[in-house]
C-alpha positions in Angstrom: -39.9 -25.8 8.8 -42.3 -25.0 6.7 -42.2 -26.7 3.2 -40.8 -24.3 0.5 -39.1 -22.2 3.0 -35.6 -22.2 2.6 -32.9 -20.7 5.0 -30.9 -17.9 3.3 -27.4 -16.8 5.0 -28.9 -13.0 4.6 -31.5 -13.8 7.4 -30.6 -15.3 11.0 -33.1 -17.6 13.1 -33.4 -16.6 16.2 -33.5 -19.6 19.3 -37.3 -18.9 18.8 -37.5 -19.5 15.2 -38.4 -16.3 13.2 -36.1 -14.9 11.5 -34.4 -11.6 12.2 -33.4 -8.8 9.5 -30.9 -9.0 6.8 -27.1 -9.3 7.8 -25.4 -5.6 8.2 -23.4 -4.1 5.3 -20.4 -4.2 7.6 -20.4 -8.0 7.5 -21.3 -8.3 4.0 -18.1 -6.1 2.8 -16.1 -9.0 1.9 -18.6 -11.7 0.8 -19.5 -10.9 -3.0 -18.3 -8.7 -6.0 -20.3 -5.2 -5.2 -18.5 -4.7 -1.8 -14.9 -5.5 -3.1 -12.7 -2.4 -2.7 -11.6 -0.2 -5.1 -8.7 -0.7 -6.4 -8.4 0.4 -10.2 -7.0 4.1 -9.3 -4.1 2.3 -7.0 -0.5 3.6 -7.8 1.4 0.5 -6.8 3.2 -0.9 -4.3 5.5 1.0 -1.8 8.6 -1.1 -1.3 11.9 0.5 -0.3 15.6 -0.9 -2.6 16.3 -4.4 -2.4 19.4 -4.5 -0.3 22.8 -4.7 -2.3 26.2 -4.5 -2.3 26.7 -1.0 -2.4 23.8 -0.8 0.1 25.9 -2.8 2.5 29.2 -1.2 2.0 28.4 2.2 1.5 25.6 4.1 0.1 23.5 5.0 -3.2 22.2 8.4 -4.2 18.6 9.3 -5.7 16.4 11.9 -6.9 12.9 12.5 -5.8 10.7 13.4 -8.6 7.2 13.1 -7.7 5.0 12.9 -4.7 1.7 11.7 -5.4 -1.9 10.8 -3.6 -2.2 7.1 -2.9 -6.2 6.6 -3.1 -6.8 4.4 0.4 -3.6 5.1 1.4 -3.6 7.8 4.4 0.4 9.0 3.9 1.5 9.9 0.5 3.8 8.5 -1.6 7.5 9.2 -3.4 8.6 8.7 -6.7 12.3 8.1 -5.7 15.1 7.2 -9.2 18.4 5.4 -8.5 21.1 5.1 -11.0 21.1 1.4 -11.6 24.7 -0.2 -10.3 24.7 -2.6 -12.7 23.3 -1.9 -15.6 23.0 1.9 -17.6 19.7 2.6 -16.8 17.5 4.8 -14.0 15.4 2.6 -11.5 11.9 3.9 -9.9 11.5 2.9 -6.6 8.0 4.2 -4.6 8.2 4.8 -0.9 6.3 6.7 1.7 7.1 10.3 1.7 8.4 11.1 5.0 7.2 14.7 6.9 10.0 17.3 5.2 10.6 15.3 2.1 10.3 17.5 -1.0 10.7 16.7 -5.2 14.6 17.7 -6.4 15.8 16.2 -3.2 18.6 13.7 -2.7 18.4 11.1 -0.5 20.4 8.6 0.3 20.1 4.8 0.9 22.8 2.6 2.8 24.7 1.6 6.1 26.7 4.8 5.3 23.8 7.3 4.6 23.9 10.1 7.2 21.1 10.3 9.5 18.5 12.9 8.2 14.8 13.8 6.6 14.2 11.1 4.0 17.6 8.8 4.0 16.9 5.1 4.8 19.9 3.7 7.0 
């Protein structure tokens, strides 16, 4: 090598020795800060209910109030509100809004729930 030539991981040697163009973007996507995704317009996390007691025993109703556009999401999302068994307040769960799920609609979530558009068994 030739002094004051450095090897840079942008540009591959080839078995002949001279170098080759830069790496594709493809392959860079994950490597520094510019390609990072974008993530700052993200609505959160889709989880369905954590499993309780009245989840295994019977069932719990909620409300859909909102479906909303998940940017880099390709199926859109639920806002879904529980009564709270425990405590006096309203939870917000997000799922994935099923094909047929509308906002007002009650669905229901348990071993009981009846088998239909937007329940979770």
């Amino acid at each position: 090598q030739e002094p004051g030539l450095e090897f840079t991981p942008a540009a591959r040697v080839t078995d002949q020795g001279g170098a080759m163009g830069r790496v594709i973007r493809g392959s860079r996507k994950g490597k520094s800060l510019i390609f990072s995704a974008k993530t700052r317009l993200r609505k959160g996390a889709v989880k369905l209910r954590a499993v309780d007691y009245a989840e295994r025993h019977g069932f719990m109703k909620g409300l859909v109030k909102n479906i909303i556009h998940d940017p880099g999401r390709g199926a859109p999302m639920c806002e879904v509100v529980f009564h709270d068994p425990y405590r006096y307040k309203l939870t917000k769960e997000k799922w994935v809004a099923v094909e047929g799920l509308h906002t007002g609609q009650f669905v229901y979530c348990g071993s009981k729930a009846q088998l239909s558009v937007g329940n979770c068994l």
